[in-house]
C-alpha positions as CSV (number, residue, x, y, z in Angstrom):
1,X,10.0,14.5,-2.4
2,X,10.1,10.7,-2.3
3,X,10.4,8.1,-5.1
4,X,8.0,5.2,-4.6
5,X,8.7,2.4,-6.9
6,X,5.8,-0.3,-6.6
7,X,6.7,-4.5,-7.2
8,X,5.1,-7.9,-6.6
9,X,1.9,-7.7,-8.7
10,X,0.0,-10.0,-11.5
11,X,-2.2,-12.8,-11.7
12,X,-3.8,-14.7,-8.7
13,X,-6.6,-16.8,-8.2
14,X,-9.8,-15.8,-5.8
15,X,-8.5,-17.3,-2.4
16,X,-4.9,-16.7,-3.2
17,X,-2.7,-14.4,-1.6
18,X,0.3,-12.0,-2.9
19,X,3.1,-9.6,-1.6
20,X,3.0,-5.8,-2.9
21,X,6.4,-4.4,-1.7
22,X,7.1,-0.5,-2.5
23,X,11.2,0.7,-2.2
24,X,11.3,4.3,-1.2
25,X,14.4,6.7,-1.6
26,X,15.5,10.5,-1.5
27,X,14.2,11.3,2.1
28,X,14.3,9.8,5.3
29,X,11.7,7.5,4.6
30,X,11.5,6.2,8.4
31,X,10.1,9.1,9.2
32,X,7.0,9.4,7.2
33,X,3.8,7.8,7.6
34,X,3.0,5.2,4.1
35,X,-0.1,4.3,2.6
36,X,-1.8,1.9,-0.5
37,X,-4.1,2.6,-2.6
38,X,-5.9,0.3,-5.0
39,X,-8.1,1.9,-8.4
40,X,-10.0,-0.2,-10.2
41,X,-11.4,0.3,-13.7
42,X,-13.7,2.9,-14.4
43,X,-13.4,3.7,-9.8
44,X,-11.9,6.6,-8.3
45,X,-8.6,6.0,-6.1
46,X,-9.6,4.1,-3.2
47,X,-7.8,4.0,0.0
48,X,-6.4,0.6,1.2
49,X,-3.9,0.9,4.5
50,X,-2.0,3.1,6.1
51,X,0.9,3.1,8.6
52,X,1.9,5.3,11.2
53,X,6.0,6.8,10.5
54,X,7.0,4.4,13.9
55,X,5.3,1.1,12.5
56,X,3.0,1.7,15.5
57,X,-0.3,1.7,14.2
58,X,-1.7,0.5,10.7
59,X,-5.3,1.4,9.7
60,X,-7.1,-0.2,6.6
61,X,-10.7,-0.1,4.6
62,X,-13.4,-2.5,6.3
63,X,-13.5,-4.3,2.6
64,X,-10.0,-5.4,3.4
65,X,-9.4,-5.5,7.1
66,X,-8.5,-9.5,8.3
67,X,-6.7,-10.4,4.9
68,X,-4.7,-7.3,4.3
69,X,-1.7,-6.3,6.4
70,X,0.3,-3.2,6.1
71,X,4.4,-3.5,7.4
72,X,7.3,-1.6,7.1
73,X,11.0,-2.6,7.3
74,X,12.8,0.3,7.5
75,X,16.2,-0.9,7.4
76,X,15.0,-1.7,3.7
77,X,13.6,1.0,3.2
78,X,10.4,-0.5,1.9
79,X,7.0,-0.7,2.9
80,X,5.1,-4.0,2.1
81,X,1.1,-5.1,1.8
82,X,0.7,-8.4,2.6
83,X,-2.8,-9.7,0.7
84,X,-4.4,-13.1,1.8
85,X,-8.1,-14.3,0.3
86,X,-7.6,-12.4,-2.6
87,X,-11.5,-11.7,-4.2
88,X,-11.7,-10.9,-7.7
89,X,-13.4,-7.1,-6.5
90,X,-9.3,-6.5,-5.1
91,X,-8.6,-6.2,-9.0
92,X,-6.8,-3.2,-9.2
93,X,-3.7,-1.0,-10.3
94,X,-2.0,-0.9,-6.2
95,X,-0.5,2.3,-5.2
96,X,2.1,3.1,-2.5
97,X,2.0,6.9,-1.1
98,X,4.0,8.8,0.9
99,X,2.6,11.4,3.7
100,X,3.7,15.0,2.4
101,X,4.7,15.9,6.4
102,X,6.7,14.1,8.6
103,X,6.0,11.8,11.8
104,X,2.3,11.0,10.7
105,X,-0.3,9.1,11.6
106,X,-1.8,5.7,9.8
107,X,-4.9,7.8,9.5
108,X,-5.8,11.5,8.2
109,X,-2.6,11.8,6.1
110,X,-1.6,14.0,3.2
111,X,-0.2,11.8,0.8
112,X,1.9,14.1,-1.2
113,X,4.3,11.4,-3.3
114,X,3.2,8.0,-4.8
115,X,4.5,5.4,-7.3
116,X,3.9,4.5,-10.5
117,X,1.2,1.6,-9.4
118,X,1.3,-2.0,-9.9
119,X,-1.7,-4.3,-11.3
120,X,-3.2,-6.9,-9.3
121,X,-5.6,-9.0,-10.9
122,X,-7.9,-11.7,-9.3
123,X,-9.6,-14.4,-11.2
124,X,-12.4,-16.4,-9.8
């Protein structure tokens, strides 16, 4: 198991951009594929962006692909999700997941650990 503790969400205007970060600890977390996930009131769990255990590859929803960018620094220990041209439909509680088996993918993961979530909300 892997403790995922999500940071860097609130209020932001429609066109403005903010920095999810996501500190993991208790495994070797450079060895495990991460993803985010975003639910929105009243939606199921949606899947965001993923990235592969090397940094390598990075894979994200079409609604989000050009203003969202998935990184990882693992030196920190932290996966991040950079979000530009914020709409208000990215209002959501953000979630950062680990994959459940090592040396993953960004795609077709288990995610078998995630944080407690973090809200984002967009105004317009």
């Amino acid at each position: 198991q892997v403790q995922l503790v999500e940071s860097g969400g609130g209020p932001v205007e429609a066109g403005g951009s903010l920095r999810l970060s996501c500190a993991a600890s208790g495994r070797t977390f450079s060895n495990y594929a991460m993803g985010w996930f975003r639910q929105a009131p009243g939606k199921e769990r949606e899947f965001v962006a993923g990235i592969s255990w090397s940094g390598a590859s990075t894979t994200y929803v079409d609604s989000v692909k050009g203003r969202f960018t998935i990184s990882r620094d693992n030196a920190k220990n932290t996966v991040y999700l950079q979000m530009n041209r914020l709409k208000p439909e990215d209002t959501a509680v953000y979630y950062c997941a680990a994959d459940s088996r090592p040396f993953g993918g960004s795609y077709n993961l288990d995610f078998g650990s995630w944080g407690q979530g973090t809200q984002v909300t967009v105004s317009s």
